[in-house]
Backbone as a printed PyTorch tensor [residue, N CA C, xyz], in Angstrom:
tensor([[[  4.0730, -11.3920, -15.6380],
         [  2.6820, -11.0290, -15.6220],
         [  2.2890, -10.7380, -14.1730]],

        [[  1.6230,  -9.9310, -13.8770],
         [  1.0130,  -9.2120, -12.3240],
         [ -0.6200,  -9.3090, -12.6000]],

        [[ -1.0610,  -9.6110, -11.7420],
         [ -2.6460,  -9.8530, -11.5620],
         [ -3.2690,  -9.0580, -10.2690]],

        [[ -4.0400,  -8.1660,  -9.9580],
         [ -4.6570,  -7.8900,  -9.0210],
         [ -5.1420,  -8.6520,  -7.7100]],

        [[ -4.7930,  -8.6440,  -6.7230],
         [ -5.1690,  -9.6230,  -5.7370],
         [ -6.0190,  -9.1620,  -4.7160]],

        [[ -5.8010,  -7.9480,  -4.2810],
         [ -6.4390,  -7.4540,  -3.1250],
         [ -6.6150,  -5.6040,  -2.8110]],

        [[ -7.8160,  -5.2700,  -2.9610],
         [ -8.0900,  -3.7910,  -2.6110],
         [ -8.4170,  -2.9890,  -1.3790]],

        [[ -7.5210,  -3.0160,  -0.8660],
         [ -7.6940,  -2.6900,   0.7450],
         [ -8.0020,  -1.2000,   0.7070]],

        [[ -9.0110,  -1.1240,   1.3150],
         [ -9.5280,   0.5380,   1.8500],
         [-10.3070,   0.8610,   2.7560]],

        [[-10.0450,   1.8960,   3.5570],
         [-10.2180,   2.3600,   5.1760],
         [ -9.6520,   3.4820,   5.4460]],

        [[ -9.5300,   3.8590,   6.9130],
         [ -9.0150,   4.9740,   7.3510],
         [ -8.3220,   4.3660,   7.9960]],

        [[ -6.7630,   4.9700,   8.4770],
         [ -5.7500,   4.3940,   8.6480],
         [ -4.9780,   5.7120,   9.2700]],

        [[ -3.7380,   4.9890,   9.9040],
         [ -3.0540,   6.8400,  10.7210],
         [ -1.6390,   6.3010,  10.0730]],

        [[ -0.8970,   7.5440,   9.4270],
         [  0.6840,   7.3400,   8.7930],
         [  1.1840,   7.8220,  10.3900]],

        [[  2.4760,   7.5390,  10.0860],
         [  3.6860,   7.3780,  11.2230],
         [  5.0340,   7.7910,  10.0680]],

        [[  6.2050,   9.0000,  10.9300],
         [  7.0850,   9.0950,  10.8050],
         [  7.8310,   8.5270,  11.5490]],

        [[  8.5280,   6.9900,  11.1400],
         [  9.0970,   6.1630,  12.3090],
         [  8.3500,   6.7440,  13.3890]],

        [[  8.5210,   6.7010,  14.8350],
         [  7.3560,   6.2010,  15.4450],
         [  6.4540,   7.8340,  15.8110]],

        [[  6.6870,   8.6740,  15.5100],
         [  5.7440,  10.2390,  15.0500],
         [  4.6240,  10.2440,  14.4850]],

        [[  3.5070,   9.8270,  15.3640],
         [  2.2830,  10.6530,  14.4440],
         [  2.4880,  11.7350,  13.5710]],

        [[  1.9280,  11.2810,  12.0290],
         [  1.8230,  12.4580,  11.2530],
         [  0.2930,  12.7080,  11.2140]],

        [[ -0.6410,  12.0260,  10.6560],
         [ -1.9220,  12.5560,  10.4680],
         [ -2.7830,  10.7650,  10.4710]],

        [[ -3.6250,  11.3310,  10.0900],
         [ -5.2070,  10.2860,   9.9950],
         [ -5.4930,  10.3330,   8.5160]],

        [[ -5.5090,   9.1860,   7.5410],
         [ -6.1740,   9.1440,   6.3600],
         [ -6.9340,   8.3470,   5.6550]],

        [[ -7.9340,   8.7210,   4.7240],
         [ -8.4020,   7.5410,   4.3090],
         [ -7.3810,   6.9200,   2.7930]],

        [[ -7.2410,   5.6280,   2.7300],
         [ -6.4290,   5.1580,   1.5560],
         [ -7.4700,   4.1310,   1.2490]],

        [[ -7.1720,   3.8950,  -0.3700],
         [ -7.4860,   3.0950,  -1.4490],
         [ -6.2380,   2.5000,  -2.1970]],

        [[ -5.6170,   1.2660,  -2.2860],
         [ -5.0400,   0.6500,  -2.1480],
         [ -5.0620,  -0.3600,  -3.4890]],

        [[ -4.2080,  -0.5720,  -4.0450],
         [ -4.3370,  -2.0240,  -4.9510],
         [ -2.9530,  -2.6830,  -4.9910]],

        [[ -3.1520,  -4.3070,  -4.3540],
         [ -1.9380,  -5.1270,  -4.0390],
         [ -2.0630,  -6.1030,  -5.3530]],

        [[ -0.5500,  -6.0050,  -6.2330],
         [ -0.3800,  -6.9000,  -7.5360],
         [  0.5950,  -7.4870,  -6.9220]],

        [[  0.0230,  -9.0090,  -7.5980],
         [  0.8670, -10.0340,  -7.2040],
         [  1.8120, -10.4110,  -8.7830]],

        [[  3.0310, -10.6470,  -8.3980],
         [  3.7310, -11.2760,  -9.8720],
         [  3.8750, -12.6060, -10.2850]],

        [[  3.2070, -12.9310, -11.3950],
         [  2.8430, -14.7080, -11.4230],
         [  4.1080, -15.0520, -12.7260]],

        [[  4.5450, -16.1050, -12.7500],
         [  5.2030, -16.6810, -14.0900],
         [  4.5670, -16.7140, -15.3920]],

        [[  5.2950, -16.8000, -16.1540],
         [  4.6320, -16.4380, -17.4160],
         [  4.1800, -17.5780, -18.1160]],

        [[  4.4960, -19.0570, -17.8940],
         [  4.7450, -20.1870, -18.1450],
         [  3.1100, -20.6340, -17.3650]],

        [[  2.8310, -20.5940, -16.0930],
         [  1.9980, -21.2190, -15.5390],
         [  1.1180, -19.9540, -15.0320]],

        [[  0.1770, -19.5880, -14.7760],
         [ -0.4990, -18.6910, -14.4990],
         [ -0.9800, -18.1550, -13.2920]],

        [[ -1.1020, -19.3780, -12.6690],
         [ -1.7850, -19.8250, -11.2080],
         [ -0.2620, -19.9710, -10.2790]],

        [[  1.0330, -19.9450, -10.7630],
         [  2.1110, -20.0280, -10.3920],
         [  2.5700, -18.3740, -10.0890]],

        [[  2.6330, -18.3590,  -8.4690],
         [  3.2750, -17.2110,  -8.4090],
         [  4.3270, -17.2370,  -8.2550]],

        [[  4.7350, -16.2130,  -8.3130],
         [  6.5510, -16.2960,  -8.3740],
         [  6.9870, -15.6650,  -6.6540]],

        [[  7.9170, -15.9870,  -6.0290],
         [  8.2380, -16.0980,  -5.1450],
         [  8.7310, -13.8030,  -5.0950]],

        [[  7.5820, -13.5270,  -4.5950],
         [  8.4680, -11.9540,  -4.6940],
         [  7.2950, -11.6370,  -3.2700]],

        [[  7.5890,  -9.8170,  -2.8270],
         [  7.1580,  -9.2040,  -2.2560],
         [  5.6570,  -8.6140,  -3.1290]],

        [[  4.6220,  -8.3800,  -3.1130],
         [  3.9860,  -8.0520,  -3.6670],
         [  4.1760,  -6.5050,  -3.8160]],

        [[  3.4360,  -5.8750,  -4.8880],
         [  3.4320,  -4.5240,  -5.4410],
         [  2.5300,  -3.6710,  -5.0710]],

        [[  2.3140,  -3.0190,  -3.9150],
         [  1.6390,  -2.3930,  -3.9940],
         [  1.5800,  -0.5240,  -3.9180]],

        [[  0.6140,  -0.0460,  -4.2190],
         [  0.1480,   1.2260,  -4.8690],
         [ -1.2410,   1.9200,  -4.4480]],

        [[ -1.3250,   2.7880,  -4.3230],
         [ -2.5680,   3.5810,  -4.3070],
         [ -2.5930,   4.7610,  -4.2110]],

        [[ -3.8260,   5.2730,  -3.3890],
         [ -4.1150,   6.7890,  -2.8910],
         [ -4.0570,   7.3290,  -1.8130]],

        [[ -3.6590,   8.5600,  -1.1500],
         [ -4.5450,   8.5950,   0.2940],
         [ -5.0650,   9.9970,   0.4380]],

        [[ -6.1720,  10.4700,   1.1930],
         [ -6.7690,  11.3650,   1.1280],
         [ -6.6350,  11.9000,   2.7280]],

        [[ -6.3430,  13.2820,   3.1820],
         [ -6.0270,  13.5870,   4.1320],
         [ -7.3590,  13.4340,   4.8350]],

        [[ -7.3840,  13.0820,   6.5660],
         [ -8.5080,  13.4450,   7.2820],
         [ -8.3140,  14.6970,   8.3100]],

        [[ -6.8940,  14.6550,   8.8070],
         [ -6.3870,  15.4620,   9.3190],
         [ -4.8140,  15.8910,   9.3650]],

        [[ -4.4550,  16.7590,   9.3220],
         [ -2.8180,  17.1700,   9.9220],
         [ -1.9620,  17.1130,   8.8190]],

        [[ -2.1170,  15.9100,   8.4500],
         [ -0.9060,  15.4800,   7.4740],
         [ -0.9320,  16.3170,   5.6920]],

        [[ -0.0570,  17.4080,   5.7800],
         [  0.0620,  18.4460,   4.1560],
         [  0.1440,  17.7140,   3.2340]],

        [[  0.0220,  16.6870,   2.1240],
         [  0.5720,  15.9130,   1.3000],
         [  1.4840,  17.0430,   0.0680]],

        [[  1.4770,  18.3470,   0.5340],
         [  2.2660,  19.1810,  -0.3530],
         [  3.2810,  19.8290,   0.1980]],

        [[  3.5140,  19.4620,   1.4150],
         [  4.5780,  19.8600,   2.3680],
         [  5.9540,  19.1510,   1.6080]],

        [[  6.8380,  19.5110,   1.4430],
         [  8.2130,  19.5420,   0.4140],
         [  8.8800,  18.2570,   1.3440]],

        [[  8.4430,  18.6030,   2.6980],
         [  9.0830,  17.5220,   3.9480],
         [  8.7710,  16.3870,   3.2350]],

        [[  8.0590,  16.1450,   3.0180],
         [  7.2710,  14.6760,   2.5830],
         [  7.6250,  13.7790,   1.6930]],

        [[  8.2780,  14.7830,   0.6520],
         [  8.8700,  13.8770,  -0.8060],
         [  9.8390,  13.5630,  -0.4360]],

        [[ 10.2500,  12.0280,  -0.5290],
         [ 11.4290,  11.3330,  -0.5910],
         [ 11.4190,  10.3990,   0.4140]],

        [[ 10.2960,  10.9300,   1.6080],
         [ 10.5230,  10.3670,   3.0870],
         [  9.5400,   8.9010,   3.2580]],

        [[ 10.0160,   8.1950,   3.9780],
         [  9.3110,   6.7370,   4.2660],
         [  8.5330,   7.0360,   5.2170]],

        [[  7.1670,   6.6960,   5.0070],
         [  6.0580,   6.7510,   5.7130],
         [  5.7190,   5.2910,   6.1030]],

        [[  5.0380,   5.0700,   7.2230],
         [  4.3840,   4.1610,   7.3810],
         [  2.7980,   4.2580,   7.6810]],

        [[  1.8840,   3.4620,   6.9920],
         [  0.6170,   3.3530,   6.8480],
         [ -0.0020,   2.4720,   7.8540]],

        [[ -0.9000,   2.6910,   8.5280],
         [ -0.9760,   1.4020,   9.7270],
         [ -2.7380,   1.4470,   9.7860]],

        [[ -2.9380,   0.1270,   8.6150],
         [ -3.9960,   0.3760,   8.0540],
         [ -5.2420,  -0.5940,   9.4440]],

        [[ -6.4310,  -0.0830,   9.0910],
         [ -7.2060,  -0.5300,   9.5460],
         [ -7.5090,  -2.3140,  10.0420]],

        [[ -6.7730,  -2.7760,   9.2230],
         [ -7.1360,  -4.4870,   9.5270],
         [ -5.9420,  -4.7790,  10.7310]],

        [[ -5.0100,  -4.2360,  10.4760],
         [ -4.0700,  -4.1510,  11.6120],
         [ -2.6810,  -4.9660,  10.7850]],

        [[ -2.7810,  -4.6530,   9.9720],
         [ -1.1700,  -4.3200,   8.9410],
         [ -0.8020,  -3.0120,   9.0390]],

        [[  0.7610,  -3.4100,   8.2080],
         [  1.2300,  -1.8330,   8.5180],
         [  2.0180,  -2.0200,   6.6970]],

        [[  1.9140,  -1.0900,   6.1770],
         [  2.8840,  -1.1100,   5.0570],
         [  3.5710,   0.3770,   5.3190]],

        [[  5.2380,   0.2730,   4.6020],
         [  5.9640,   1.3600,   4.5720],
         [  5.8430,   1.8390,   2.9770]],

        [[  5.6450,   3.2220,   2.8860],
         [  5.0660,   3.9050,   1.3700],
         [  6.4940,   5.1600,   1.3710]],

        [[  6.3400,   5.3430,   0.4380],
         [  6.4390,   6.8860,   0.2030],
         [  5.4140,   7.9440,  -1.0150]],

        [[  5.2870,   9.0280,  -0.3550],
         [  4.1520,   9.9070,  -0.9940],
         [  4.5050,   9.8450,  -2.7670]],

        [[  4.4710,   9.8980,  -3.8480],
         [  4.3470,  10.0920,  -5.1810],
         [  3.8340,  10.9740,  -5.5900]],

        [[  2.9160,  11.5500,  -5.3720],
         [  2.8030,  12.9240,  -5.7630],
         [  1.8210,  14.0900,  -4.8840]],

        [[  2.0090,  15.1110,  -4.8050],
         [  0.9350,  16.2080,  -4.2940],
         [ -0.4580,  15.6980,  -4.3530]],

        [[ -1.2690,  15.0920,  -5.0170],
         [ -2.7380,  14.3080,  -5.1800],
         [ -2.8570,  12.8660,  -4.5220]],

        [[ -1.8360,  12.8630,  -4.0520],
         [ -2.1130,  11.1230,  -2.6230],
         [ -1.6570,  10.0100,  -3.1670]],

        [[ -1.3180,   9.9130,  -4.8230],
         [ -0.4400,   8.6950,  -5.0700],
         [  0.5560,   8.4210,  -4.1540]],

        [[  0.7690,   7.0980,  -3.6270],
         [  1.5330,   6.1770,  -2.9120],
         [  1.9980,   5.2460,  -3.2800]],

        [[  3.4040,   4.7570,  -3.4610],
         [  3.8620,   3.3370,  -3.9420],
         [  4.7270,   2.8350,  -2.4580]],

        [[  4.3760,   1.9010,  -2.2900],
         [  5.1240,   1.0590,  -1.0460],
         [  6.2940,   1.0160,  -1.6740]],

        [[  7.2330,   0.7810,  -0.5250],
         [  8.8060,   0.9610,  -0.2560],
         [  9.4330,  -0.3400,  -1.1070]],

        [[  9.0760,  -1.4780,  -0.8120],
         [  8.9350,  -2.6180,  -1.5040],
         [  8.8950,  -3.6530,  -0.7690]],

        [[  8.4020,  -3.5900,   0.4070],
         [  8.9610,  -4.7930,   1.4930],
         [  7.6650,  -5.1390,   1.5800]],

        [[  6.3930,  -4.3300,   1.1580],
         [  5.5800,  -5.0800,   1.4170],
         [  4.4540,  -4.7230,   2.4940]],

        [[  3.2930,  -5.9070,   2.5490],
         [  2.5840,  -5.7200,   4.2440],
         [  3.1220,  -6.4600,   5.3830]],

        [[  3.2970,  -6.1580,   6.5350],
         [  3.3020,  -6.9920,   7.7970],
         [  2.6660,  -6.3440,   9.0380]],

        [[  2.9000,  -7.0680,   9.7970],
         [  1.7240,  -7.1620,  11.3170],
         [  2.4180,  -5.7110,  11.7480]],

        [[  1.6130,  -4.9800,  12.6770],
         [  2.0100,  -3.6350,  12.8720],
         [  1.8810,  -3.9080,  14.8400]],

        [[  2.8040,  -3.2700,  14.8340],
         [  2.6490,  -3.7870,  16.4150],
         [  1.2590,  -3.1720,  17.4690]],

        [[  1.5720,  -4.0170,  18.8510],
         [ -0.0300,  -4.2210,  19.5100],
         [ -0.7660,  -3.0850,  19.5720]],

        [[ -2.0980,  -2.8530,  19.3900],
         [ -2.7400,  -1.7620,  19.9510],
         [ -2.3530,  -0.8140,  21.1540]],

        [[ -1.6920,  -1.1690,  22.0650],
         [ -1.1080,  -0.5940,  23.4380],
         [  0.0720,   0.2910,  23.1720]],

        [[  0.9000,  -0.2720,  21.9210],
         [  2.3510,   0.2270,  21.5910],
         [  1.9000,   1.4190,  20.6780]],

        [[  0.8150,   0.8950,  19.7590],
         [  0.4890,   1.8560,  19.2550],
         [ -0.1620,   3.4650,  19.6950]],

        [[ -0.7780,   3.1420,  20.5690],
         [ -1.5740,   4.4270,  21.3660],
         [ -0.4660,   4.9030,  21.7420]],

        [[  0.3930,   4.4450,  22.0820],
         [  1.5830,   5.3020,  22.9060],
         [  2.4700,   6.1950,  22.1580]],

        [[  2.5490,   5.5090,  20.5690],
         [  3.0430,   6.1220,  19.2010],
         [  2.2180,   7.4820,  18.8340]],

        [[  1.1380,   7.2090,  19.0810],
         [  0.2020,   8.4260,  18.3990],
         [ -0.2440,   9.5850,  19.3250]],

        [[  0.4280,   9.1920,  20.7350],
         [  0.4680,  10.3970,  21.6590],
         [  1.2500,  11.3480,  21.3120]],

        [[  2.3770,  10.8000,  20.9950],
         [  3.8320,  11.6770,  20.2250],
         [  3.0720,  12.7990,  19.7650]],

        [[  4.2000,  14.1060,  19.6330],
         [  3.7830,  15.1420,  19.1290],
         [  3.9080,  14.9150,  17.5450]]])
Protein backbone atom coordinates (compact mmCIF):
# COMPACT_ATOMS: atom_id res chain seq x y z
CA UNK A 1 0.00 0.00 0.00
CA UNK A 2 1.52 3.72 -0.92
CA UNK A 3 -0.05 6.76 0.71
CA UNK A 4 0.66 10.33 -0.36
CA UNK A 5 3.05 12.19 1.85
CA UNK A 6 4.25 15.29 0.41
CA UNK A 7 3.47 17.85 -2.63
CA UNK A 8 6.32 19.84 -3.37
CA UNK A 9 5.92 22.77 -5.87
CA UNK A 10 8.05 25.77 -7.03
CA UNK A 11 10.37 26.86 -9.57
CA UNK A 12 13.41 25.00 -9.67
CA UNK A 13 16.55 24.85 -12.43
CA UNK A 14 17.25 21.02 -14.08
CA UNK A 15 20.99 20.19 -14.56
CA UNK A 16 22.62 17.84 -17.11
CA UNK A 17 25.18 16.41 -14.61
CA UNK A 18 26.63 19.59 -13.82
CA UNK A 19 25.13 21.69 -17.34
CA UNK A 20 22.53 24.06 -16.95
CA UNK A 21 19.62 23.01 -18.97
CA UNK A 22 16.73 25.41 -18.23
CA UNK A 23 14.49 27.00 -15.29
CA UNK A 24 11.08 25.26 -14.41
CA UNK A 25 8.19 25.30 -12.57
CA UNK A 26 7.31 21.52 -11.12
CA UNK A 27 4.39 19.97 -9.25
CA UNK A 28 5.44 17.03 -7.60
CA UNK A 29 3.78 14.11 -5.56
CA UNK A 30 6.12 11.98 -3.06
CA UNK A 31 4.37 8.24 -2.19
CA UNK A 32 5.55 6.64 0.55
CA UNK A 33 5.22 2.55 0.70
CA UNK A 34 3.63 1.36 4.02
CA UNK A 35 3.04 -2.55 4.99
CA UNK A 36 0.03 -4.02 4.48
CA UNK A 37 -0.28 -5.57 7.96
CA UNK A 38 0.19 -2.23 9.97
CA UNK A 39 -0.62 0.98 8.29
CA UNK A 40 1.28 3.59 10.11
CA UNK A 41 4.29 1.07 9.44
CA UNK A 42 6.42 2.13 6.69
CA UNK A 43 8.38 -0.08 5.00
CA UNK A 44 11.96 0.61 4.79
CA UNK A 45 12.23 1.84 0.81
CA UNK A 46 13.24 5.03 -1.19
CA UNK A 47 10.14 6.91 -1.69
CA UNK A 48 8.21 7.25 -5.16
CA UNK A 49 8.16 10.05 -6.58
CA UNK A 50 6.38 11.65 -9.79
CA UNK A 51 5.06 14.69 -11.30
CA UNK A 52 5.08 17.58 -13.82
CA UNK A 53 7.26 20.28 -15.05
CA UNK A 54 6.44 23.22 -17.05
CA UNK A 55 9.16 25.05 -18.99
CA UNK A 56 10.17 28.76 -17.84
CA UNK A 57 12.97 28.91 -20.05
CA UNK A 58 15.51 27.03 -22.51
CA UNK A 59 14.81 23.67 -21.67
CA UNK A 60 12.60 21.78 -25.17
CA UNK A 61 10.76 19.01 -23.22
CA UNK A 62 10.30 17.64 -26.99
CA UNK A 63 13.82 17.69 -27.88
CA UNK A 64 14.48 13.69 -28.73
CA UNK A 65 17.92 14.57 -26.56
CA UNK A 66 15.89 14.36 -23.55
CA UNK A 67 14.20 10.92 -23.60
CA UNK A 68 16.05 8.41 -21.77
CA UNK A 69 18.48 11.01 -20.16
CA UNK A 70 18.88 11.63 -16.22
CA UNK A 71 18.07 14.96 -15.24
CA UNK A 72 18.52 16.51 -12.13
CA UNK A 73 15.87 18.82 -10.48
CA UNK A 74 17.30 21.20 -7.85
CA UNK A 75 14.20 22.22 -6.32
CA UNK A 76 13.50 25.28 -4.46
CA UNK A 77 13.74 24.13 -0.68
CA UNK A 78 17.23 23.14 -1.51
CA UNK A 79 16.86 19.31 -2.40
CA UNK A 80 17.84 17.93 -5.44
CA UNK A 81 16.05 14.82 -6.98
CA UNK A 82 17.39 12.88 -10.18
CA UNK A 83 14.17 12.36 -12.81
CA UNK A 84 13.91 11.44 -16.16
CA UNK A 85 11.42 13.29 -18.64
CA UNK A 86 8.19 10.71 -19.39
CA UNK A 87 6.65 12.31 -21.80
CA UNK A 88 6.52 15.50 -24.30
CA UNK A 89 3.70 17.24 -21.67
CA UNK A 90 6.28 17.41 -18.45
CA UNK A 91 5.47 14.02 -16.84
CA UNK A 92 8.51 13.12 -14.64
CA UNK A 93 9.24 9.97 -12.63
CA UNK A 94 12.43 10.10 -10.39
CA UNK A 95 15.29 7.75 -11.12
CA UNK A 96 14.56 5.94 -7.87
CA UNK A 97 17.08 7.10 -5.41
CA UNK A 98 14.99 9.53 -4.30
CA UNK A 99 15.47 13.30 -2.58
CA UNK A 100 18.79 14.52 -1.10
CA UNK A 101 20.65 17.75 -0.10
CA UNK A 102 21.87 19.42 -3.36
CA UNK A 103 25.09 21.00 -2.93
CA UNK A 104 25.96 24.74 -1.46
CA UNK A 105 24.54 27.73 -3.09
CA UNK A 106 28.24 28.88 -4.18
CA UNK A 107 28.81 25.39 -6.06
CA UNK A 108 25.74 25.86 -7.46
CA UNK A 109 26.04 29.38 -9.15
CA UNK A 110 29.13 28.14 -10.58
CA UNK A 111 27.02 25.06 -12.20
CA UNK A 112 24.54 27.37 -13.80
CA UNK A 113 27.19 29.64 -15.35
CA UNK A 114 28.01 26.60 -17.60
CA UNK A 115 26.93 26.93 -21.05
Amino acid sequence: MQRLIEQPVGDGDVFEGLVYVGRVHYHLAVYQHFSEEDAEESVPAHPEVEGRITTIDRLDLADPHWKGSELTLHLADGRALDFSIASESGAIRATGRGFRQRQSTASRGAERSSP
